[in-house]
Residue frames as a rotation matrix with the C-alpha (Angstrom) as fourth column:
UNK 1
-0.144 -0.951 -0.274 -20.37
0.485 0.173 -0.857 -125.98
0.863 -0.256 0.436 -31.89
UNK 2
0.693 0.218 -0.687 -20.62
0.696 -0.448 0.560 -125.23
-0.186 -0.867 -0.462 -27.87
UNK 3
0.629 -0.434 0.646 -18.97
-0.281 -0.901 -0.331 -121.88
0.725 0.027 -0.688 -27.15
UNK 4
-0.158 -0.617 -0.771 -15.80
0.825 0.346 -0.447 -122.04
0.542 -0.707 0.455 -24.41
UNK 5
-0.326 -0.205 0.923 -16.33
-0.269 -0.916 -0.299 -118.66
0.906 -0.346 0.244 -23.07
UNK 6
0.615 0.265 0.743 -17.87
-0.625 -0.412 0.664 -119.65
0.482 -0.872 -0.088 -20.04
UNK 7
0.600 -0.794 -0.094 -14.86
0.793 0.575 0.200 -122.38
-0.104 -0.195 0.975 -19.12
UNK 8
-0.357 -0.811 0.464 -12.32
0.584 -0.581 -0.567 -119.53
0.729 0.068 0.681 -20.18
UNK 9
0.004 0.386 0.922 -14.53
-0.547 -0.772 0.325 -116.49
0.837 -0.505 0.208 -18.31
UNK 10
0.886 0.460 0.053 -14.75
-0.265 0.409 0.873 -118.67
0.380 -0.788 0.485 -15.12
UNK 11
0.222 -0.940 -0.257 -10.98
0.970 0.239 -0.038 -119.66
0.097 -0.241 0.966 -15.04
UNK 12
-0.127 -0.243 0.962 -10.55
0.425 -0.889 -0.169 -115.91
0.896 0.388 0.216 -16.00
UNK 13
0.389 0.324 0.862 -12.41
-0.695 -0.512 0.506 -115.12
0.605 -0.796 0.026 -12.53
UNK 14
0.779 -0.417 -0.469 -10.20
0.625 0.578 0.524 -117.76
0.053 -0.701 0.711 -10.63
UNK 15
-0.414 -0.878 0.238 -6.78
0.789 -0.477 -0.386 -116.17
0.453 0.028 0.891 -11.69
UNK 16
-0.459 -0.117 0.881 -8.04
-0.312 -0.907 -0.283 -112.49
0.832 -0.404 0.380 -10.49
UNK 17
0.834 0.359 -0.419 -9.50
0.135 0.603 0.786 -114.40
0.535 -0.712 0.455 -7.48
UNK 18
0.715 -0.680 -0.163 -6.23
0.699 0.697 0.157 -115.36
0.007 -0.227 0.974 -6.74
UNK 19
-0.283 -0.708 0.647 -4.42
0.656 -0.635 -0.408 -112.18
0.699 0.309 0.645 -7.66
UNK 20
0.051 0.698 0.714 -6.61
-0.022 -0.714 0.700 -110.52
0.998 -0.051 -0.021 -5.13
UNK 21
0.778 0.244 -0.579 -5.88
0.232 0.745 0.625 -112.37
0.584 -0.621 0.523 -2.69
UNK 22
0.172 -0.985 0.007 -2.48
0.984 0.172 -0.052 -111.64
0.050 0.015 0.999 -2.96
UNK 23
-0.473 -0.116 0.873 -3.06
0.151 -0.987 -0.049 -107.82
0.868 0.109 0.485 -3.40
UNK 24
0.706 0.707 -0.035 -5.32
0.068 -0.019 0.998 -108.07
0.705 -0.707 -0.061 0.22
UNK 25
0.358 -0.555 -0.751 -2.38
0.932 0.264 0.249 -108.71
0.060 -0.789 0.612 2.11
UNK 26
-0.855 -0.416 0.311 -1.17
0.399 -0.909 -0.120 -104.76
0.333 0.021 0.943 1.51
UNK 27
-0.088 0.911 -0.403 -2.80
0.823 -0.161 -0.545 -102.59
-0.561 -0.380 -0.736 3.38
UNK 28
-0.266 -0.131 -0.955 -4.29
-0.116 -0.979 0.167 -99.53
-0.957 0.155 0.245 1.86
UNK 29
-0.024 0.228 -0.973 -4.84
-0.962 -0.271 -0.040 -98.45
-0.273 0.935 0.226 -1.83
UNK 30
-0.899 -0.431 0.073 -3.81
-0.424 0.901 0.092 -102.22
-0.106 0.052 -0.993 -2.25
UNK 31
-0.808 0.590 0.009 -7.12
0.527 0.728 -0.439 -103.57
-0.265 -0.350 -0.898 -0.98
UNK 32
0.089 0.856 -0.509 -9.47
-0.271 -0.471 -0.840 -100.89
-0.958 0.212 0.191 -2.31
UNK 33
-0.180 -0.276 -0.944 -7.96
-0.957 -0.174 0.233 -101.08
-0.229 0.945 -0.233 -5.62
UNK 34
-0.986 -0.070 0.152 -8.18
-0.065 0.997 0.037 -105.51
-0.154 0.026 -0.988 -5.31
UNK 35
-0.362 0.851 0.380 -12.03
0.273 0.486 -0.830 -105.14
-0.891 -0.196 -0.408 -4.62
UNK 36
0.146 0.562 -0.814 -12.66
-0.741 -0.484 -0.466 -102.84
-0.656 0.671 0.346 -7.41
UNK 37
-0.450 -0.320 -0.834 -11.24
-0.884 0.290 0.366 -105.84
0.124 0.902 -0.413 -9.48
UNK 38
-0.922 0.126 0.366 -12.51
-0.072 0.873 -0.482 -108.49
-0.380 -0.471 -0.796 -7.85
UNK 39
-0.738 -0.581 -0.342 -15.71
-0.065 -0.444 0.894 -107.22
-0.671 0.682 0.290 -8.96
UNK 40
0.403 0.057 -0.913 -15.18
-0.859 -0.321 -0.399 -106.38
-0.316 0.945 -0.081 -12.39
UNK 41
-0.476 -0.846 -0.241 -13.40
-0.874 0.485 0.026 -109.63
0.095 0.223 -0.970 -12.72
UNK 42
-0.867 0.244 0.434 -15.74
0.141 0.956 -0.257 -112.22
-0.478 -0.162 -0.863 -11.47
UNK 43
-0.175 0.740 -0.650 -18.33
-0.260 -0.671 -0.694 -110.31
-0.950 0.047 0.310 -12.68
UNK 44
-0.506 -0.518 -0.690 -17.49
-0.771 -0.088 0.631 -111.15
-0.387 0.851 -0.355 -16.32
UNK 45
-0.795 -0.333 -0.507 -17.91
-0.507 0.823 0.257 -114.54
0.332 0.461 -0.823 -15.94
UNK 46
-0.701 0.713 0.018 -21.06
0.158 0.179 -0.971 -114.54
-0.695 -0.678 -0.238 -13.70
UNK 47
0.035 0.788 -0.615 -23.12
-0.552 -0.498 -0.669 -112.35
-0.833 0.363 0.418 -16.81
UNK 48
-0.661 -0.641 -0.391 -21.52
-0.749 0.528 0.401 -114.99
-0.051 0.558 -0.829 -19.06
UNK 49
-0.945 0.302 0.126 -23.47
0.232 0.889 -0.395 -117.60
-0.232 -0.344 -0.910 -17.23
UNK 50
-0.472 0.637 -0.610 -26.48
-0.425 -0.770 -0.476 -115.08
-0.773 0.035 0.634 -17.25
UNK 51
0.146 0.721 -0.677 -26.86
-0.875 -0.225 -0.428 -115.47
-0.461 0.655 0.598 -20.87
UNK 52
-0.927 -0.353 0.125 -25.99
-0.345 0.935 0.077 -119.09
-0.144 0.028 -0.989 -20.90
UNK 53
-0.742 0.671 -0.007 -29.33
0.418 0.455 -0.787 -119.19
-0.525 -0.586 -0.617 -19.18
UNK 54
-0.819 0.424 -0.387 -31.08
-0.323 -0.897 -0.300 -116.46
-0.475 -0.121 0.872 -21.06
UNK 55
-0.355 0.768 0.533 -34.61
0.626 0.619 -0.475 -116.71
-0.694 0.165 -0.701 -22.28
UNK 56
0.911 0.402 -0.089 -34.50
0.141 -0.507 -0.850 -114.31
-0.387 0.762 -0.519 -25.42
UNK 57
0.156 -0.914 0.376 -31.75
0.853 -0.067 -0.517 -113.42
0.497 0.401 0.769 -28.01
UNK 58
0.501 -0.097 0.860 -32.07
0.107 -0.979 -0.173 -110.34
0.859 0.178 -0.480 -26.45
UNK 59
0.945 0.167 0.281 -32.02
-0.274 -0.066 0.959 -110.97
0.179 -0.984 -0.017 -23.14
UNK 60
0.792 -0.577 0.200 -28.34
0.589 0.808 -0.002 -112.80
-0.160 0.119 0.980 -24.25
UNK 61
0.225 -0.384 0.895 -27.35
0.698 -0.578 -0.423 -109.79
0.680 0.720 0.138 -26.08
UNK 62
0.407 0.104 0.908 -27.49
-0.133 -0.976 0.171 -108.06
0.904 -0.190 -0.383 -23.10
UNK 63
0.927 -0.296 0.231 -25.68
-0.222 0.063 0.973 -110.11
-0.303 -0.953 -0.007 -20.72
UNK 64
0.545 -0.589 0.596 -23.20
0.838 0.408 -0.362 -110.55
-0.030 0.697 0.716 -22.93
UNK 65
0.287 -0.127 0.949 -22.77
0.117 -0.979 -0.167 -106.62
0.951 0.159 -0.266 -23.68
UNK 66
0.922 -0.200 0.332 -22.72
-0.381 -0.324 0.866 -106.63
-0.065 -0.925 -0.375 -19.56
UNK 67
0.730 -0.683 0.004 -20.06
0.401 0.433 0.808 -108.96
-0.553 -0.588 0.590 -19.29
UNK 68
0.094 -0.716 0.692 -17.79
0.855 -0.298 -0.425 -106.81
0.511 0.631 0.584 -22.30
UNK 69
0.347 -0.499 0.794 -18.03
-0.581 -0.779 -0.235 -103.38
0.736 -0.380 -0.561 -20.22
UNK 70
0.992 0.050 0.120 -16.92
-0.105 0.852 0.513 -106.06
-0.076 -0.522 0.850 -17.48
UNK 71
0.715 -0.697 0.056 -13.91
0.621 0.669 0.408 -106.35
-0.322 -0.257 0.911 -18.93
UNK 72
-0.311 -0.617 0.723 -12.80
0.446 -0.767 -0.462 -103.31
0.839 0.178 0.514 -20.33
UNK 73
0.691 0.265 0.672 -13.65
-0.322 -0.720 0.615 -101.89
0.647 -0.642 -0.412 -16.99
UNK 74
0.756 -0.653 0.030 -11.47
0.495 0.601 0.628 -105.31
-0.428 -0.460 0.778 -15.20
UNK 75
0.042 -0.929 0.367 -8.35
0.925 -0.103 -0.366 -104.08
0.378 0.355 0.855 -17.77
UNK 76
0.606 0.045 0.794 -8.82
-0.150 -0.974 0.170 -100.64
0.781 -0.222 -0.583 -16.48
UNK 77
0.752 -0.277 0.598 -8.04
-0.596 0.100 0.797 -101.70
-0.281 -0.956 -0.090 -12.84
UNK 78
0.555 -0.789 0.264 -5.07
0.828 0.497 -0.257 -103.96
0.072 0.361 0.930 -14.59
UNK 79
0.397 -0.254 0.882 -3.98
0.405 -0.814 -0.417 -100.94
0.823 0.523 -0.221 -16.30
UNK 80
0.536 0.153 0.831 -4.02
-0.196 -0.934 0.298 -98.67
0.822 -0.322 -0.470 -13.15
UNK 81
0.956 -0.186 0.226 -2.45
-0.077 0.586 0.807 -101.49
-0.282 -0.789 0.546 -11.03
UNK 82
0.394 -0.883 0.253 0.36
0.919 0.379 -0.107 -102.29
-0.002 0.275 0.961 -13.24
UNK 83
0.318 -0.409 0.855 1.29
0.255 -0.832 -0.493 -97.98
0.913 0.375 -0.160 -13.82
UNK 84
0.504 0.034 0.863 1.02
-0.778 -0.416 0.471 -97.68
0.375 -0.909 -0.183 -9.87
UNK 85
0.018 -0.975 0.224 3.35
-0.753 -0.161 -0.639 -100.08
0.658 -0.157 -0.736 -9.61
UNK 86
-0.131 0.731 0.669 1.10
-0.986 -0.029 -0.162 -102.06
-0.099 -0.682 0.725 -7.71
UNK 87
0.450 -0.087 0.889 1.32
0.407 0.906 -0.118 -105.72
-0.795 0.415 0.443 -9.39
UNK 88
-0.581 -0.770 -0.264 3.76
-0.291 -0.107 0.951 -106.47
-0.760 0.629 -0.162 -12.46
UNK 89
-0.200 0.646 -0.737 2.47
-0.960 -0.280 0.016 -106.41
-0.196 0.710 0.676 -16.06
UNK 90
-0.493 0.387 -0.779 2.76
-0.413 0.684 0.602 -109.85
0.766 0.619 -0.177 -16.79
């Protein structure tokens, strides 16, 4: 059975694309706070591809592992956006 993660993880890095975009137009904390997601966000889906390609289980295991601190690092900057008020939770 193919995996979807990289079809989800690639849409996943459109949407915060897009959300970035939208946070760029503010100046200030706005736009530092957009790149740090930007990223941690595309990032995800880039180490995704990574071990798509990889050429050992390990070498998988470990772009894989990249692309999880990836996202708990992407929900941080969520997190820190949505308390500051900065973008709405949903």
């Amino acid at each position: 059975m193919k995996s979807n993660i990289p079809e989800r993880t690639f849409e996943f890095a459109r949407r915060v694309v897009k959300l970035c975009l939208v946070l760029d137009e503010k100046p200030g904390v706005s736009r530092t706070l957009a790149y740090q997601l930007l990223r941690s966000g595309t990032s995800i889906g880039a180490n995704v591809e990574e071990g798509q390609a990889s050429q050992s289980e390990a070498d998988f295991i470990s772009k894989y592992s990249i692309a999880c601190k990836e996202a708990h690092e992407t929900l941080y900057w969520f997190r820190l956006l949505s308390a500051s008020e900065l973008m709405q939770p949903e």
